[in-house]
N, C-alpha and C positions, 0 to 999 in steps of 0.2 A: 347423595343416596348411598348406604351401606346395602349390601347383599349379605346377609347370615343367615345360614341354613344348616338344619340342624343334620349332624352325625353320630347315629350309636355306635357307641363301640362295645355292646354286646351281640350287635348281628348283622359289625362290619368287619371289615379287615384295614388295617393301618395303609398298605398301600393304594390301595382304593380311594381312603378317602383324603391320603395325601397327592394322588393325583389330581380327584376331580377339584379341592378347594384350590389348587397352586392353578390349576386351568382358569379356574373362575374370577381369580385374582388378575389373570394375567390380561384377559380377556376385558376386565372390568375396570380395567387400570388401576387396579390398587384399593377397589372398594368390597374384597370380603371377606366375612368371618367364618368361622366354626363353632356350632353351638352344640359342643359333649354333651351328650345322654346315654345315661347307663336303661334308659326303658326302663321306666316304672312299669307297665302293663303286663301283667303276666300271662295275658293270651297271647301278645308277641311272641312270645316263645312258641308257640303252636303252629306259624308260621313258617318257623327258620326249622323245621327238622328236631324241636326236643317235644319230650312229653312235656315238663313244667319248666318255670321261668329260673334261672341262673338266681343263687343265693346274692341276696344283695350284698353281705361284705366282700363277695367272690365278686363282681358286679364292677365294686369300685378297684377292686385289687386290678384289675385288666384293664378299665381305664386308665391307669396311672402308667401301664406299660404301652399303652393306645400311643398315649398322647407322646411317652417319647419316641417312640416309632417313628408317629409322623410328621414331627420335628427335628428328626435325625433325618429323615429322608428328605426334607425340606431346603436341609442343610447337607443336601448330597454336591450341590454346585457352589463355589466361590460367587459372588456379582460378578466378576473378570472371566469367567472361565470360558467364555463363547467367544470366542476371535473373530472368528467369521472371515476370515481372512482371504479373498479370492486366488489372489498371486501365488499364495503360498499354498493353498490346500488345505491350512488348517483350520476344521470347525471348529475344536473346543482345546484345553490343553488340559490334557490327561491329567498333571499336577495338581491342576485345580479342582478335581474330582475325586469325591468320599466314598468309598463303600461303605455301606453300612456294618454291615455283616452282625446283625442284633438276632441276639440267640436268648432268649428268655422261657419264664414260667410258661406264656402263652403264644408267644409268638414265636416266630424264626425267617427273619426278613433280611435279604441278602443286601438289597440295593444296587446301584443308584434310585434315585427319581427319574425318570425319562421326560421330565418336566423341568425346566432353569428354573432357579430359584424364585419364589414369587418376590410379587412388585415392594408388596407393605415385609419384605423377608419372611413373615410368617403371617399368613391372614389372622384378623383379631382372634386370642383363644374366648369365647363365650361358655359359660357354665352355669348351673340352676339350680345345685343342690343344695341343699338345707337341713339335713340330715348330720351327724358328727363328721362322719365317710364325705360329706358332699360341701362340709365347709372345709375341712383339710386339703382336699383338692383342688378347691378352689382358689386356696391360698398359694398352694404350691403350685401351679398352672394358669388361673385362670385371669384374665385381663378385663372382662365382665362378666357381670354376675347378676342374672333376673333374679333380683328377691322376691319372695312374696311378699305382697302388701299386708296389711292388718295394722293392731296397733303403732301408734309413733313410739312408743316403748320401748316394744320388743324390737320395732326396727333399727335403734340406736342401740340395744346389746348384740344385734346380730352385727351390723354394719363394725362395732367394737371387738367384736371378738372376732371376724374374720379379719381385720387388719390388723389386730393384734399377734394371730398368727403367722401374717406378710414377715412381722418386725422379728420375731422369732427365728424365722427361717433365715431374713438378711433379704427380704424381699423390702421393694421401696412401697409403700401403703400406695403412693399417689400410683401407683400401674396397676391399679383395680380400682373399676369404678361399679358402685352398686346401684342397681336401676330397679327400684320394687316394680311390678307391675301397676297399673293407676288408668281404672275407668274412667274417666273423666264426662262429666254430663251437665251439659251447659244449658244454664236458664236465663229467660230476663230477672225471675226473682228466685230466690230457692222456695218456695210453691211450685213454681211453674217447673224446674229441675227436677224434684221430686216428683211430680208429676210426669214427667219423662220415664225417669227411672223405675218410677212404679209399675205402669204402662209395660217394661221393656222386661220387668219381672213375671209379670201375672201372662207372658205370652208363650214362657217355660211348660212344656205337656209334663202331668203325671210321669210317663212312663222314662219318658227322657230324663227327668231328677234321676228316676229309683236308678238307671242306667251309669248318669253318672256317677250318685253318689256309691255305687258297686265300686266301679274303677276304684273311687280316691280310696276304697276299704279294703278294697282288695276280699270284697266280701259277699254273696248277694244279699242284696240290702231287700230286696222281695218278700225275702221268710220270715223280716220281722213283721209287727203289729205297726201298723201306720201313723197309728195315734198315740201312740205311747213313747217313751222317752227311749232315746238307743241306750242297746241292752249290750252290754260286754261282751266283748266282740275277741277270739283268739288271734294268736300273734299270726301275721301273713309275710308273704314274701313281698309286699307293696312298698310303694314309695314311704319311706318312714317318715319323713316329715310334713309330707304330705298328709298322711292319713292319720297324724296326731294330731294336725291343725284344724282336721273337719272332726273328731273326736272331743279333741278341747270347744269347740265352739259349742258341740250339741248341748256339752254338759256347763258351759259357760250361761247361756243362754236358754237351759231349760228347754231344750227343741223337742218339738216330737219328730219323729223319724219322717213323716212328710213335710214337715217345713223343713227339714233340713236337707230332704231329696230337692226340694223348691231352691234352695240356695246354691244347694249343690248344681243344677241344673243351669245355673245362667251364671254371674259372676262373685265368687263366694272372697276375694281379697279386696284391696284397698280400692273404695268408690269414693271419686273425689265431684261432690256436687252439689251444684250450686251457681250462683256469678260468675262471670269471668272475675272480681274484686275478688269475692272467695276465694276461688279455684287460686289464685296466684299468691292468695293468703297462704294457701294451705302446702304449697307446692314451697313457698318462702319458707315455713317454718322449717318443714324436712331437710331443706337444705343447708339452713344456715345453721341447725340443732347437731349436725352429722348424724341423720336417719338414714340418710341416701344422697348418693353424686348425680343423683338424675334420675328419672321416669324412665318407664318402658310404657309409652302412653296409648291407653287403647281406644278404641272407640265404639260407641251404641250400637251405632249404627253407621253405616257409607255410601255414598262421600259425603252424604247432610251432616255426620256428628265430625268428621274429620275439618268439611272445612268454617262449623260453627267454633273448632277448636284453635283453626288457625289465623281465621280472620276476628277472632274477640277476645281468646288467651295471651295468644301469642304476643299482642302488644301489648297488654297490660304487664306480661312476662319482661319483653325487651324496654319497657318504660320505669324497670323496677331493676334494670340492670341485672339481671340473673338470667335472660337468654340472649345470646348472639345477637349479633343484626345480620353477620354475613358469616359466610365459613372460609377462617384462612386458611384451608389446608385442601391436599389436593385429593388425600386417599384418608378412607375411613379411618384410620389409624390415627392421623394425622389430627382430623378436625374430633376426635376424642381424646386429645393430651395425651395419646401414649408413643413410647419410643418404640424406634425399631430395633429389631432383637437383631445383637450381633451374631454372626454365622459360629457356631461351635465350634467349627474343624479348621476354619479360616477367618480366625478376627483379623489378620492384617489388612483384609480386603475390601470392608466393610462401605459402604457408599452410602449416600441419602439416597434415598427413596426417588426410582422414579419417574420424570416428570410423561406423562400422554396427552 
């Protein structure tokens, strides 16, 4: 079991949340992540003490100083550095401790961590953007990455161009793994799935759509005409790839603005449904095509849609050679194929991971 919990770093502060993840790590033996968010939602802001939400290229600009922050603080202790020595008196040995002392655009964080170094060296980095700003960053930090689902297409030019960016920078492709998100809805036949799925659509209220489809527009979506096709909409401070992706659809798709509040309202990315035979069709092509290194796999409904997923995908999955049967590893890290990051200020020290 992974633990990833998501952290803004538009209305957090870097030692904060390099406390609480290296606590949660420590605590968890070695099982969690960090999942960057610049907040798309621009009534956050109204929240944290501003009138309006922080300009998104400014957004990502203080992400990218975020994330070294709390990776430099992470790497405020060697693995050796805690002695614990009773005889001697010594708890830690001063040598093996970093100040930070990071003086930046946005920040100014003295250090140490008052936290040892966590278990996996750095909890997994997780990130979601989709945007130019949110694949750049992704490429340059991030160790997963929830795509959104939609086309197999576009998901093999997405999936292509951010590890294209990896190989540019001198980053390894394989230490980013792309997980689309994926409803998955299990039938005994696809009638009977679809009939699920329909079911789980038509339970969406009215006002709940218009609600969400605001958010993804960053717009109120109320003042339009319901029945009529969405009308050009001015440039917002919203998520940009987000709100391109529910704009390309309406006009893809001919929507009028309440079917599209309807879509908006329950799950508008990739629905994989159908058989368990299907479902592991469909999940085979993504991966063997380089769509995606994996699923971020959701569910209808819980725990009936979680364990119709586990007790009738899942082996058709591991019978098809493309899921596990057991997990060799001990920390979330580990049983995701990724390494552990050597300590910046102390690579001589460097240790496996470990064991609880």
């Amino acid at each position: 079991m992974g633990l990833i919990a998501t952290g803004s770093t538009t209305f957090d502060e870097p030692y904060h949340v390099a406390r609480r993840f290296a606590s949660l790590d420590h605590i968890s033996g070695g099982r969690a992540g960090w999942n960057i968010v610049t907040t798309s939602n621009p009534d956050a802001a109204l929240n944290f003490g501003l009138e309006e939400h922080v300009e998104h290229a400014e957004r990502y600009r203080r992400a990218r100083e975020f994330y070294d922050v709390v990776t430099g603080l992470w790497d405020s202790w060697a693995d050796d550095a805690f002695v614990r020595d009773v005889e001697s008196g010594v708890y830690f040995d001063p040598d093996r401790m970093h100040v930070l002392n990071h003086k930046g655009p946005y920040f100014s964080v003295r250090g140490p961590l008052n936290v040892a170094r966590p278990v996996q060296g750095w909890p997994v980095i997780v990130q979601a953007g989709a945007s130019d700003a949110g694949r750049q960053i992704a490429a340059e930090t991030a160790e997963v990455v929830f795509a959104a689902g939609g086309a197999i297409a576009d998901a093999r030019q997405f999936y292509a161009d951010v590890k294209g960016r990896m190989q540019a920078i001198g980053r390894n492709p394989d230490h980013l793994k792309i997980m689309p998100g994926a409803l998955v809805v299990v039938g005994d036949t696809l009638a009977d799935a679809n009939r699920k799925k329909d079911l789980l659509d038509s339970l969406v209220h009215p006002d709940s759509g218009l609600a969400s489809l605001s958010v993804a527009l960053g717009y109120d979506a109320s003042l339009f005409d319901l029945d009529a096709p969405l009308p050009d909409i001015p440039e917002t401070n919203q998520s940009k790839s987000g709100r391109q992706r529910v704009i390309d659809r309406a006009r893809r798709d001919n929507l009028t603005v309440r079917q599209l509040a309807q879509i908006a309202g329950g799950y508008g990315g990739l629905s994989i449904v159908g058989t368990p035979s299907m479902i592991a069709d469909t999940m085979q092509e993504w991966l063997e095509t380089m769509a995606c290194d994996g699923f971020n796999v959701m569910f209808p409904y819980v725990p009936g849609g979680l364990d119709e997923f586990v007790d009738r995908v899942v082996p058709e999955l591991q019978r098809r050679r493309i899921f596990r049967t057991e997990y060799e590893g001990r920390t979330l890290r580990e049983n995701l194929g990724l390494p552990r990051p050597t300590n910046q200020f102390f690579r001589d020290s460097d240790r496996a991971t470990t064991r609880h």
